[in-house]
N, C-alpha and C positions, 0 to 999 in steps of 0.2 A: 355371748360377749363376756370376756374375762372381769378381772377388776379391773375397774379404770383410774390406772396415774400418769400426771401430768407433769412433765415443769413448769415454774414458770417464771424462774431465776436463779441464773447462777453467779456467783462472785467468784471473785480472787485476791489474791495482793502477792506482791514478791514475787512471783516467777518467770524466769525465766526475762526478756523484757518489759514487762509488765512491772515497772516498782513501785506504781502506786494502785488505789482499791481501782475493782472493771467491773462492771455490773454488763451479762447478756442476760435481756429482761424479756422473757416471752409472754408476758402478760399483753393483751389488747388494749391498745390507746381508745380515746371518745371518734376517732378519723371517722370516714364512712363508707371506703372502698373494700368491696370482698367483705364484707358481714356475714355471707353464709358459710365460709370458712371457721369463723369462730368457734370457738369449741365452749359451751357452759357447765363448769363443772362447780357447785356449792355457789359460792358467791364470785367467784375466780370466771374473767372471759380469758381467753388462753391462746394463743396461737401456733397453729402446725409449722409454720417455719421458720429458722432464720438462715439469710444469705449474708456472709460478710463479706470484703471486698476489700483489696489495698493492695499497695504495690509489693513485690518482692521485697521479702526481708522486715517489711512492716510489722509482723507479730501475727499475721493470721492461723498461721500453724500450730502459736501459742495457745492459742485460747481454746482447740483441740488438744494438744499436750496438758494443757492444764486439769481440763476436766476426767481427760483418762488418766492422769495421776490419781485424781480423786478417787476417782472406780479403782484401779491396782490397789490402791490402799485398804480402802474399805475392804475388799473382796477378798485381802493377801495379810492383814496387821496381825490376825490371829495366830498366825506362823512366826512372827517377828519376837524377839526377845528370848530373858531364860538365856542361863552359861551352860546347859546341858550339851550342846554343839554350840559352842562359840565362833569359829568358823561358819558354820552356815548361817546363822545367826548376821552376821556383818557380811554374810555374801547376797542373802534375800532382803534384808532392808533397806530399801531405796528411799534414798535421800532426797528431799527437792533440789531443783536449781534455783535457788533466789536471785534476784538482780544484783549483777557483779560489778557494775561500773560504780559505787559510791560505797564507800566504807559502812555505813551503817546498816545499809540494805544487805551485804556480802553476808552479815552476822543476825542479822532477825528472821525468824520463823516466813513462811509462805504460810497462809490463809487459804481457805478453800469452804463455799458453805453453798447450800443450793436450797430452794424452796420450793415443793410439792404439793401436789395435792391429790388425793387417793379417794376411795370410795372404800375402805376400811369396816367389812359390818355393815355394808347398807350405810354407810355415817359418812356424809364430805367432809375429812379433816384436811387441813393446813398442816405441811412437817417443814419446819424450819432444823438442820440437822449440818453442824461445820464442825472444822478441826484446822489449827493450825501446829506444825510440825518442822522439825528446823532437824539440826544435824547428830542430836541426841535423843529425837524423837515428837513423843507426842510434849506440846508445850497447852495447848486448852482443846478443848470438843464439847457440845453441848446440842443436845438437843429439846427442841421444843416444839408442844401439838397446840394447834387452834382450832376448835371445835366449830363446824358452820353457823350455831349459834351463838359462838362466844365474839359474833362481832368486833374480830379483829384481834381478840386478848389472847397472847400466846400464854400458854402455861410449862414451865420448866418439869421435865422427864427426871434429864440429868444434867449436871455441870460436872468439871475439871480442870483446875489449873494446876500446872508442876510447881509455878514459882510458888504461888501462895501454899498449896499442899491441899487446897481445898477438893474432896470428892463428895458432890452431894448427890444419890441416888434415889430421891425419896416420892420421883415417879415412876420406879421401878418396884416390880414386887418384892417385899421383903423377905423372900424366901431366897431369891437370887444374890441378893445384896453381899452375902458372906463368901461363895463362889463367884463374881464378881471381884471380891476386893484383894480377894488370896492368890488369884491368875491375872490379874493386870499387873501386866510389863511397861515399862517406858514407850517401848516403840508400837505398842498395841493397842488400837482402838478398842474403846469400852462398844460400838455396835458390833466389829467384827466378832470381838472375845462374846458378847451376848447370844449373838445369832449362832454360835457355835454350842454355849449354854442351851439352844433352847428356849431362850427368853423371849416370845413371842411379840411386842413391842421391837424390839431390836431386829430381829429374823425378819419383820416386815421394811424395816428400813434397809439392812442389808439387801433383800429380797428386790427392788427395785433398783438397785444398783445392777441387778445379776440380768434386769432387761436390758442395758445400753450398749450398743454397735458400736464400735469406732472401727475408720478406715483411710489408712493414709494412702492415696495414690499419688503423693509428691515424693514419695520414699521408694525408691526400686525393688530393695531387700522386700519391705513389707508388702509391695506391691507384687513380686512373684511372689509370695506363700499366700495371698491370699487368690491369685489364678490358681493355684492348686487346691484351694481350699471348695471342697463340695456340698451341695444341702445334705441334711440326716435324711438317712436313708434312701439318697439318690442309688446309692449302689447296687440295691434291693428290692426297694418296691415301684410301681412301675407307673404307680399314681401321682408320686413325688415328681417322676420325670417326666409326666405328663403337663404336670401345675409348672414343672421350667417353661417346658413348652411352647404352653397359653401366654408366660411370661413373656418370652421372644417375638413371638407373633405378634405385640403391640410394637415392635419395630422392625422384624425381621423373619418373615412368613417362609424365607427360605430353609426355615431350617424345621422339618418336621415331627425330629425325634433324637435317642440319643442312645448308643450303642455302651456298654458298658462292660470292660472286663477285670476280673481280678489275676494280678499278675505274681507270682513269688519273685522277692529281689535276690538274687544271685546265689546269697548263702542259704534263703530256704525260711530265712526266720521273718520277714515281713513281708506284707502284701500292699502294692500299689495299686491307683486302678489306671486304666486305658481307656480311654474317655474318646470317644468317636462323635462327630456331627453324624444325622442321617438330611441327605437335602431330597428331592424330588427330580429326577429328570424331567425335562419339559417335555410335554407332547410322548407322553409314557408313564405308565404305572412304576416304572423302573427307579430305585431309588442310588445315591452314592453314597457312598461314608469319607466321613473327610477326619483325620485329627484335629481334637479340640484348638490344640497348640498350635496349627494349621487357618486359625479362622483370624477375620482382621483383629486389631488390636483394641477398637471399636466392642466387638462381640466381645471378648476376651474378660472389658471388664465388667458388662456387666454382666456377665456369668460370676466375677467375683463377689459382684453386689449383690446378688440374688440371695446367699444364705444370711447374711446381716437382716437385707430388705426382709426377708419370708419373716424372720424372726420379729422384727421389733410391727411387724404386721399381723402376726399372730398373736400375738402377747400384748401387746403397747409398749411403751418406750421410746429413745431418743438413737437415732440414728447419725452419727457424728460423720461425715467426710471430709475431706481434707481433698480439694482440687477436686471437685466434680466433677469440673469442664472438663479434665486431661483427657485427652484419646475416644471424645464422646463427641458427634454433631451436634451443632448450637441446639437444631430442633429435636436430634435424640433426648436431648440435658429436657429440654422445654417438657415435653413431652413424659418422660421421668416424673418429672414434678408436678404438672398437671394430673396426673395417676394416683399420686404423694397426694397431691390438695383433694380428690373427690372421697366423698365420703363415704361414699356405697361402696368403694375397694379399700379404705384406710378407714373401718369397722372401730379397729382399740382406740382410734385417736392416738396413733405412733407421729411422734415430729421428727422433723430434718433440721440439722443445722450444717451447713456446708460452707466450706469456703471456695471463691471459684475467682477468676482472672478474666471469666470471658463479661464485657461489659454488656451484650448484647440483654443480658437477663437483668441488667437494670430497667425495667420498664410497666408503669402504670397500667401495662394488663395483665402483669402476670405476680406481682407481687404489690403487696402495701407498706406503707412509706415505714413501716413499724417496723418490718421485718427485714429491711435493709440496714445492715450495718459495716463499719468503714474502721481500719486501724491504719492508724497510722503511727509513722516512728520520729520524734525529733532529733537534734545533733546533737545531744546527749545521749542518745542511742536510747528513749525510754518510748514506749506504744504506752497508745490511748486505741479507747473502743469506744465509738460513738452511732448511737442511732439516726437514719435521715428522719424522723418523725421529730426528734429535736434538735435538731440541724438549723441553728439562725445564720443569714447571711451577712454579707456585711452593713446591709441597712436592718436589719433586727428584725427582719423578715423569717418566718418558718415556708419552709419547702411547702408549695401545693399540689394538688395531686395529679394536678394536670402537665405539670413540667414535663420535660422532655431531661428524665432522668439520667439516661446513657449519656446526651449530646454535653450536659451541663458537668454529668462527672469527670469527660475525658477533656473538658473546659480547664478543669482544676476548681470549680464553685463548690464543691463539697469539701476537697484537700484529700488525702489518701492517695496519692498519686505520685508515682517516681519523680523526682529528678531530676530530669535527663542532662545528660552534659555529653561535649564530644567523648568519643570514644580512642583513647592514645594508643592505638594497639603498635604501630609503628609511627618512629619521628625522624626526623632530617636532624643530618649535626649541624 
């Protein structure tokens, strides 16, 4: 088992719909369903999932956008800045999108901060580590460690703010401090610019960013490159495509093995592969070979999910999707996740956060009231994220856990929910 980190809170502000702070808190509530789920790491209970849920256009997709803004940046600041290519310079700095519907939101910085927890040295610390960034760049960042014995006291690494001019590094080694102060840019993080220094504090913070999966399957574009996208060393080695294999066989035992070739493209200078099913004739040793691209749409994706899922299963980390449900059986999704939650196969303590459409997975046996959560958008066009574990009703009642959470959600007793109005597609004059 590798080192073990965890989230177990991310925030936001400004982006995107989102114009005010969102807290997605994967810390464990005192509830008492699915306890052996929990995850204890230092003083932190922690949980392996969150499912969100909300009608189209609500912001669910945001709060995946948000966090893989986070990761680009961290992973990519180090490149950002410097007139040496100025052109490239203003072609790789991505901007956030802040919330555009009110004058003052259109011009303040977006926020982005998450809270971890690592196994550092044998040591459970706490890493509290954000940055907010607007359209000239970095505007503050600061990170901060809590030690499992410091009962709760973070102590400040670094801070940064543009306006004030203040950079105080004096939880960084003083040897970095001067290489540090001579290569930070505007648009450059002080963890990326570190982790590239070498500054070993920094490179662990980066370093955890370099675990997290994201995958949109509500997006087409991102959706084919990632059916073509294969495990390491699937092309190769023979144990790799074996471990697909065992993968499929917990839904799909038709498929045996996996034929594999390298093809030159036309002019000679690349190579793609040829990716073939092998199935079993029935009532015969005899086998067939089918094209991948040939298999339902079903198979399709989670051949795409397998090099994310292998990864943040190997390693630890957060595996981000976007529409789980799409192109999957309610019980294949069920089943996925049940896989997800046991422990004897999710070894790192790797988490999921998904958003999905299908209500069917709102249900008291398969998740706890904590790990559900709901955005919704009002007529100002601004999303909220809310958890059902703090979900009051209209008599100031919290959700029990014996509800009947599907039935009450497509009720509207939660809220997150379309809408509906006729549909004017044709009218009479």
């Amino acid at each position: 088992m590798g080192v073990l980190i965890m989230l177990i809170q991310f925030n936001f502000k400004n982006f995107r719909s989102f114009r005010d702070d969102v807290t997605l808190d994967l810390s464990a509530t005192k509830i008492s369903e699915f306890n052996d789920r929990v995850i204890e790491l230092g003083n932190e209970k922690i949980l392996p999932v969150a499912a969100i849920f909300g009608a189209n256009a609500s912001g669910k997709s945001n709060v995946q956008e948000a966090f893989k803004y986070m990761v680009y940046y961290v992973l990519r600041s180090f490149a950002f800045g410097g007139d040496a290519d100025e052109k490239k310079t203003k072609s790789e700095f991505m901007q956030p999108t802040p919330f555009l519907f009110d004058h003052k939101s259109k011009v303040a910085p977006s926020t982005f901060e998450v809270y971890f927890i690592g196994d550092e040295s044998d040591k459970y610390r706490q890493y509290n580590y954000g940055f907010s960034v607007d359209s000239k760049g970095v505007c503050e960042e600061w990170l901060n460690i809590c030690a499992k014995s410091a009962r709760g006291k973070f102590k400040s690494i670094f801070y940064r703010n543009r306006e004030t001019g203040e950079l105080d590094l004096s939880g960084l080694p003083k040897k970095s401090h001067d290489n540090l102060q001579t290569s930070l840019e505007n648009e450059t993080l002080i963890v990326s610019l570190g982790a590239k220094l070498k500054v070993e504090k920094l490179k662990f913070i980066r370093d955890w960013f370099l675990k997290h999966e994201t995958a949109n399957f509500g997006d087409p574009f991102e959706n084919l490159f990632l059916s073509r996208y294969v495990p390491d060393g699937f092309s190769d080695d023979e144990e790799v495509r074996k471990k697909v294999v065992n993968y499929f066989s917990s839904f799909d035992d038709s498929i045996i093995g996996f034929n594999v070739e390298k093809l030159k493209d036309d002019d000679g200078d690349d190579e793609h592969l040829k990716i073939n099913t092998v199935h079993k004739v029935i009532d015969s040793d005899e086998t067939v070979t089918l094209p991948l691209n040939e298999e339902s749409a079903g198979t399709l994706k989670m051949f795409a999910l397998y090099p994310a899922l292998q990864e943040v299963m190997e390693t630890g980390g957060v595996l981000f999707v976007d529409e789980l449900n799409s192109r999957l059986h309610p019980l294949l999704m069920r089943s996925f996740l049940i896989n997800f939650l046991n422990p004897l196969i999710n070894k790192n303590h790797a988490q999921i956060i998904f958003t999905s459409h299908d209500s069917w997975t709102l249900s008291n046996n398969l998740l706890r009231r904590d790990e559900i959560w709901f955005t919704e958008k009002d007529n100002n066009g601004i999303s909220t994220l809310y958890s059902l574990a703090d979900f009051v009703d209209e008599e100031g009642q919290k959700i029990r856990k014996d509800e009947n959470y599907e039935k009450n959600y497509l009720l509207g007793k939660y809220g997150a929910i379309p809408e509906l109005k006729p549909m004017m597609v044709m009218e009479d004059d």
